[in-house]
Steps between C-alpha positions, in 0.01 A plus 500: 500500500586812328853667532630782417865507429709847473848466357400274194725641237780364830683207580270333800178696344511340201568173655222474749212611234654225300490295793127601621374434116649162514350437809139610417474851672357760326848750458523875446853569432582883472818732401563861525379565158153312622489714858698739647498457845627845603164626404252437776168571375613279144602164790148572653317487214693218375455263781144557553439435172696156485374386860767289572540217759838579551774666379880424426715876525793373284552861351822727655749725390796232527759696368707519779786724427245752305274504798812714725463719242106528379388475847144662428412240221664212681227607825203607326537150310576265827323738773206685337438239264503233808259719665254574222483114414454420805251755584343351178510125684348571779203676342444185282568279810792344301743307646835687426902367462750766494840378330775621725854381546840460640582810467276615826786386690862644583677196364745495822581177660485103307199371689155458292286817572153385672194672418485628860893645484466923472493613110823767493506592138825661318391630200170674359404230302448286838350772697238574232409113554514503872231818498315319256494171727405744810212636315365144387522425870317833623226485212433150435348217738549218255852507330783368465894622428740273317870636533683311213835552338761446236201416242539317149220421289367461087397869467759754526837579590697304762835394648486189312437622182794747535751237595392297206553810288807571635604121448475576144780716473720467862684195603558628821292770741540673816188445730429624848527217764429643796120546456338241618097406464256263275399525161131500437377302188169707408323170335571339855403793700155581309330177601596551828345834508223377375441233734524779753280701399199166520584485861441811754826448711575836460811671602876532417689301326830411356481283154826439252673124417655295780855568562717793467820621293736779409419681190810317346384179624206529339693609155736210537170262511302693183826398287528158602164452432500669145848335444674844474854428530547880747713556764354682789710720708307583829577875631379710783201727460781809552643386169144552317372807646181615390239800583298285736713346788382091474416350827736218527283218703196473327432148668168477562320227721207314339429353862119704444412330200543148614351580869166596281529186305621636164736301310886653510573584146756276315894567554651734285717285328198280424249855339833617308577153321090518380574878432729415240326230318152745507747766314643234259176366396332857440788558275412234290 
């Protein structure tokens, strides 16, 4: 099966060509410097030269705070990028996964968001993804969404590599606590996607590690695991205020995954303690 990856030079894209090669698929994993996907006739030609059996849309503008502010990049990446890869699929007959996440929702209440519950996004960044998820929907017969959050992986920049920066310096660190949701372990999460994309149980979905925690929870567990002797003070999110408002429930229910007979993905605790060993061992 060939599959064509976008995102590559990202966390979860570089993790699920690494993933597919292991596995024996024939992987095409692509960055911005390889495609840009604002440029319609460029994705066209690109696709139906490649002929893909399916492809993995990793690629966004993720920046959330940036994206209230550089609203025409942040949509003509996540919305006219969407649509011209899409387009692209369908052409090719491709099977097609659109990356979305948590931030489709409004964040209001403590329950787990279902994939049925109404998307109500607060910021750009999560209404560019919601569009893009509509157009998959209107362009696309075979395809799947994947809303996933709080993700930590090899490649790149995440919230565990910061606290372990920070560790370096700070014995003690103010962290919000009243966020709550489910890191997402990218080594963890590209197998499943993966395995989703062999089957044709298309639809929405919501993928991350079992169990949830508070932003601070989850710092309190990255230096107990690393044996960083930190304090962590847990504050509200009006303490920390930043250009994007945060939704504050970012629980998402996995109920779709298992009811299709895909394996839940690991707790969280469980991904971040192999996190850590994966970064010590690539340091030596």
């Amino acid at each position: 099966m060939k599959i064509l990856v976008t995102g590559y030079t990202g966390q979860l894209g570089f993790d699920v060509v690494q993933q597919g090669n292991i596995l024996g698929f024939d992987m095409i994993g692509i960055g911005s410097s390889d495609l840009d996907l604002t440029n319609e006739i460029d994705v066209r030609a690109f696709v139906n030269k490649v002929q893909p059996d399916a492809i993995i849309h990793c690629a966004a503008y993720t920046a959330v705070d940036k994206a209230e502010d550089n609203q025409e990049t942040c949509w003509n990446v996540n919305v006219e990028g969407t649509k011209h890869l899409a387009t692209a699929a369908q052409r090719a007959n491709a099977k097609f996964m659109y990356i979305s996440t948590d931030y489709v929702f409004d964040g209001k209440g403590d329950l787990p968001f279902e994939v049925t519950d109404k998307t109500s996004p607060i910021g750009y960044y999560g209404l560019t993804k919601y569009e893009g998820e509509e157009l998959v929907k209107q362009l696309l017969d075979k395809w799947y969404i994947v809303r996933i959050s709080w993700v930590f992986g090899t490649n790149g920049n995440n919230f565990v590599k910061t606290m372990l920066r920070l560790a370096e310096t700070r014995d003690e660190l103010n962290v919000v606590g009243d966020q709550v949701g489910s890191p997402t372990y990218t080594f963890d999460l590209a197998r499943l996607l993966l395995d989703m994309t062999q089957s044709e149980k298309y639809g929405t979905y919501h993928a991350s590690n079992e169990g949830f925690c508070s932003w601070a929870e989850f710092a309190t567990e990255i230096f107990r695991l690393a044996n960083k002797d930190v304090k962590v003070n847990p504050i509200p999110t009006e303490e920390y205020p930043t250009r994007a408002i945060r939704p504050k429930n970012s629980r998402m229910s996995k109920q779709k995954l298992v009811e299709n007979g895909f394996n839940p993905l690991p707790i969280w605790q469980d991904a971040v303690s192999r996190y850590l060993k994966q970064l010590t061992q690539e340091v030596k």
